[in-house]
TIPA-21241 format. One record per residue (C-alpha): x, z, y; residue in three letters. Coordinates in steps of 0.001 Angstrom, whole numbers, plus 524288, in hexadecimal, padded with zeros to 5 digits. Example, Ala and Ser with C-alpha at 12.3 -4.5 7.8 and 13.67 -1.06 7.14 Angstrom:
# TIPA-21241
NUZA|u|w|v|lovo
NUZA|8300C|81E78|7EE6C|ALA
NUZA|83566|81BE4|7FBDC|SER
END
This chain:
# TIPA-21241
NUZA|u|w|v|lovo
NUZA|CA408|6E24A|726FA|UNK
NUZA|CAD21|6EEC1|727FE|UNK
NUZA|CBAE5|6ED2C|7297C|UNK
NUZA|CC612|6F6AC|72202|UNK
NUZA|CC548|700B6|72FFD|UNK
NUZA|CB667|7002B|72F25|UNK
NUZA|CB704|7023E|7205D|UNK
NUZA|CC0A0|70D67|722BB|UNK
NUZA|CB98F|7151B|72D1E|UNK
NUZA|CAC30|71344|7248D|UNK
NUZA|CB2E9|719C2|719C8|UNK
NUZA|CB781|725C6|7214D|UNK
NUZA|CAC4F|728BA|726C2|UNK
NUZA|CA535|727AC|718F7|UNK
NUZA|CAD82|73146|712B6|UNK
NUZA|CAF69|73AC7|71D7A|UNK
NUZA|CA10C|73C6F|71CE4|UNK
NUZA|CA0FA|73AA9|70F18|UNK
NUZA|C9385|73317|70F84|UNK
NUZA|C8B89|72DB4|704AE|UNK
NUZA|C9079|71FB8|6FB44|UNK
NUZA|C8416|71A92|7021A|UNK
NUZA|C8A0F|71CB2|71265|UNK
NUZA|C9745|715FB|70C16|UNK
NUZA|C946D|70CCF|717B9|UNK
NUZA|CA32C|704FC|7175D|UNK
NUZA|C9E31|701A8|7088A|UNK
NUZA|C8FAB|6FEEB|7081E|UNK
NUZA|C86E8|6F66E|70FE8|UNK
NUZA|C7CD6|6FB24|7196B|UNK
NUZA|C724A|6F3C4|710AD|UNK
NUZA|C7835|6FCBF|70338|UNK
NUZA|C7897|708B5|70BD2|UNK
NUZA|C6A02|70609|70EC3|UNK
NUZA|C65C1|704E5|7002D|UNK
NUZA|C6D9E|711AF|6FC4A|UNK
NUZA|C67CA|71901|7071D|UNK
NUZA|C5A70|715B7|70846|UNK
NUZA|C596E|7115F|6F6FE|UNK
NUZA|C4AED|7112D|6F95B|UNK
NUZA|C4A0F|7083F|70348|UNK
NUZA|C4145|6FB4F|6FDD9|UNK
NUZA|C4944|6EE91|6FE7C|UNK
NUZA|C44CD|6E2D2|700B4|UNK
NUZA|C4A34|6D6B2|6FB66|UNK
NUZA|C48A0|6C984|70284|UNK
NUZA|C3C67|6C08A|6FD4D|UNK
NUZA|C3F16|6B358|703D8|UNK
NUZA|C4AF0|6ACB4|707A1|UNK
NUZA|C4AF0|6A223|7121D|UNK
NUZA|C59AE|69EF8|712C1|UNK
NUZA|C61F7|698C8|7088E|UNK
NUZA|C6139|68DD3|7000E|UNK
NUZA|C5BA9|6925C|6F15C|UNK
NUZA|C67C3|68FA5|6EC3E|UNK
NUZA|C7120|69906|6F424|UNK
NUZA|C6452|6A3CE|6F5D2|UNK
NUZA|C619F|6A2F1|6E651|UNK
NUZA|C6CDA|6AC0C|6E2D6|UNK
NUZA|C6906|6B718|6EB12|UNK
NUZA|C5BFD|6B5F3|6E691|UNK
NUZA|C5E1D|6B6DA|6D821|UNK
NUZA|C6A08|6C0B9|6D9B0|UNK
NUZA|C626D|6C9F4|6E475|UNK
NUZA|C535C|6C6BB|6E50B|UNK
NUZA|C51E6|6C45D|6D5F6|UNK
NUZA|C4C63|6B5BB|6D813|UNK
NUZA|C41A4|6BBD6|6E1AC|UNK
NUZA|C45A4|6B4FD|6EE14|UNK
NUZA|C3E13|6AB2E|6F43D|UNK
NUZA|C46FD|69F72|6F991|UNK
NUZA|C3E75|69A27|7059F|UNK
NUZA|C47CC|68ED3|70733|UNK
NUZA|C47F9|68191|70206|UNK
NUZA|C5206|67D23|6F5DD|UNK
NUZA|C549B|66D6F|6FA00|UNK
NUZA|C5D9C|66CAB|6ED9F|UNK
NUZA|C6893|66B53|6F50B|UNK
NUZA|C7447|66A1A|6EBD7|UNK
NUZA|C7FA7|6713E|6F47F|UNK
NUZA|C7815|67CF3|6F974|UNK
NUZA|C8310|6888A|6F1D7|UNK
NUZA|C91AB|67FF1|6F27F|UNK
NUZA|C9CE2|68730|6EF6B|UNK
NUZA|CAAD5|682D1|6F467|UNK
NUZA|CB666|68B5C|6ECEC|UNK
NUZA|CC0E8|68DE3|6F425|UNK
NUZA|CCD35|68F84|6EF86|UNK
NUZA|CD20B|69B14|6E6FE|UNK
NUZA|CDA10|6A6F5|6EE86|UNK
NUZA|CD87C|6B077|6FC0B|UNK
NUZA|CD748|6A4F9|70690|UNK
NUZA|CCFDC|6AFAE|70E84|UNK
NUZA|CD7CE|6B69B|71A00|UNK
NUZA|CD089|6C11C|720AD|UNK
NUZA|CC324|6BAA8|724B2|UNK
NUZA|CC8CE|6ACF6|72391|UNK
NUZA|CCA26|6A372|717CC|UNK
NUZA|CCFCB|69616|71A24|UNK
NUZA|CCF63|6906F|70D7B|UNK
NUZA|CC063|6921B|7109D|UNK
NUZA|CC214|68AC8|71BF6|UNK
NUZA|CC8EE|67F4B|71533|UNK
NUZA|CC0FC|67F8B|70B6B|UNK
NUZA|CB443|67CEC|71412|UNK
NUZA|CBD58|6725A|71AE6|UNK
NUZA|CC135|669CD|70F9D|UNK
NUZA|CB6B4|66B37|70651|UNK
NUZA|CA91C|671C6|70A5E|UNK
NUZA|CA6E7|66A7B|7170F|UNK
NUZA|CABD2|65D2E|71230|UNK
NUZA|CA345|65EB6|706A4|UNK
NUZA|C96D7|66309|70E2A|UNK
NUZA|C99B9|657AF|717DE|UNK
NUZA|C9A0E|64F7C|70C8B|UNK
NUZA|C8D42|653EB|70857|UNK
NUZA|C876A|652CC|71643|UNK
NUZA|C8511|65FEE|71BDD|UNK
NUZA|C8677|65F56|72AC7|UNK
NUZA|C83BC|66DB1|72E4E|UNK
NUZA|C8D9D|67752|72727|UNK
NUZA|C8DF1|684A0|72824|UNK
NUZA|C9713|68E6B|72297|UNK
NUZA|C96AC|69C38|7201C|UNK
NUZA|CA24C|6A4F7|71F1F|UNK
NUZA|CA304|6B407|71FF5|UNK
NUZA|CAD41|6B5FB|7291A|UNK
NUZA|CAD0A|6B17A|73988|UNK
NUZA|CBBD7|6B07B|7369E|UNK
NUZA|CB8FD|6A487|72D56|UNK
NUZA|CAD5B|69F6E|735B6|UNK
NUZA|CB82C|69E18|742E9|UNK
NUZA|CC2BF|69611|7396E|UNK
NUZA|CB932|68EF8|733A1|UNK
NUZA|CB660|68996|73F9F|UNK
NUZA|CC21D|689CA|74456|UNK
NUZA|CC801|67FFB|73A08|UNK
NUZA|CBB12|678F8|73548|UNK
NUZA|CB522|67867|74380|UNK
NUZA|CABE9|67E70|74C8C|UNK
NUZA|C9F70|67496|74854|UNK
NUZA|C9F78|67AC5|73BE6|UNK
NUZA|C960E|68601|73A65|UNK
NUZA|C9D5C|690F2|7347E|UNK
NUZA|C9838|69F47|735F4|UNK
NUZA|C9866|6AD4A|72F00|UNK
NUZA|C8B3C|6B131|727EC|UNK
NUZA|C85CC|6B8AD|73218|UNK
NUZA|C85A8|6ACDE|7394E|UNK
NUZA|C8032|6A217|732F9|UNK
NUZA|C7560|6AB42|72FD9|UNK
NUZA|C6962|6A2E9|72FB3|UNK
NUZA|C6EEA|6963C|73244|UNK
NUZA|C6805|68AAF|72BC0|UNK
NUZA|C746F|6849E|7279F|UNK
NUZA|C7A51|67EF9|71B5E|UNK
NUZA|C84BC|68953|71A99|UNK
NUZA|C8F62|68A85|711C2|UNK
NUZA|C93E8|6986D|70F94|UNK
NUZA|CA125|69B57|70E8C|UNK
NUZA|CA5B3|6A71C|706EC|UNK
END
């Protein structure tokens, strides 16, 4: 992720060499600089997916593969697989740090999934700022990491945004 400096150097040197909407590299992705450059290029689109449950994986695959995905892995008919806890309306977020998430994970998502029996929790959150408080008020048994992280984990996560 670029910060503001990195954002303002990128643009200088874009217009002082006054390059191409496709080298706009502060506002496009290497992956959309790619396609513009090279529009021939063949893509490829995924044909099996080994990961998530059907339930979370059948969005993308109606909204990007068109219903063509194959989901490799086994639907037990779980009835909590997508839970959504709302938090509470307003900007609790300061910098890379949101405590109303926090409390909200305390009093209501990790008494509830107790309740329900889970024993191994995970949770996902964008930010390492979030993952160290977390931890630091919830506790250092929990298993709290950024994306990159829990990458391939076989964990009943719950993501939060």
């Amino acid at each position: 992720m670029l910060d503001s400096q990195s954002i303002q150097k990128s643009e200088e040197i874009w217009g002082r060499y006054a390059l191409l909407e496709t080298y706009h590299f502060s506002a496009h992705s290497l992956l959309s600089f790619a396609i513009a450059a090279w529009p021939e290029a063949p893509a490829v689109l995924l044909r099996e997916h080994y990961r998530c449950h059907h339930k979370i994986i059948n969005f993308y695959n109606q909204k990007f593969y068109g219903g063509k995905l194959i989901v490799m892995t086994e639907d037990h008919e779980e009835p909590d697989v997508l839970t959504m806890y709302r938090t509470a309306l307003g900007n609790h977020a300061r910098g890379h740090l949101n405590q109303r998430q926090i409390d909200v994970i305390r009093q209501e998502v990790l008494p509830s999934l107790e309740r329900q029996g889970y024993g191994s929790i995970g949770i996902i959150t964008p930010y390492r700022d979030q993952v160290t408080a977390i931890q630091t008020q919830l506790g250092q048994d929990l298993e709290v990491a950024t994306v990159h992280k829990f990458q391939d984990w076989e964990k009943n996560t719950l993501p939060m945004l």
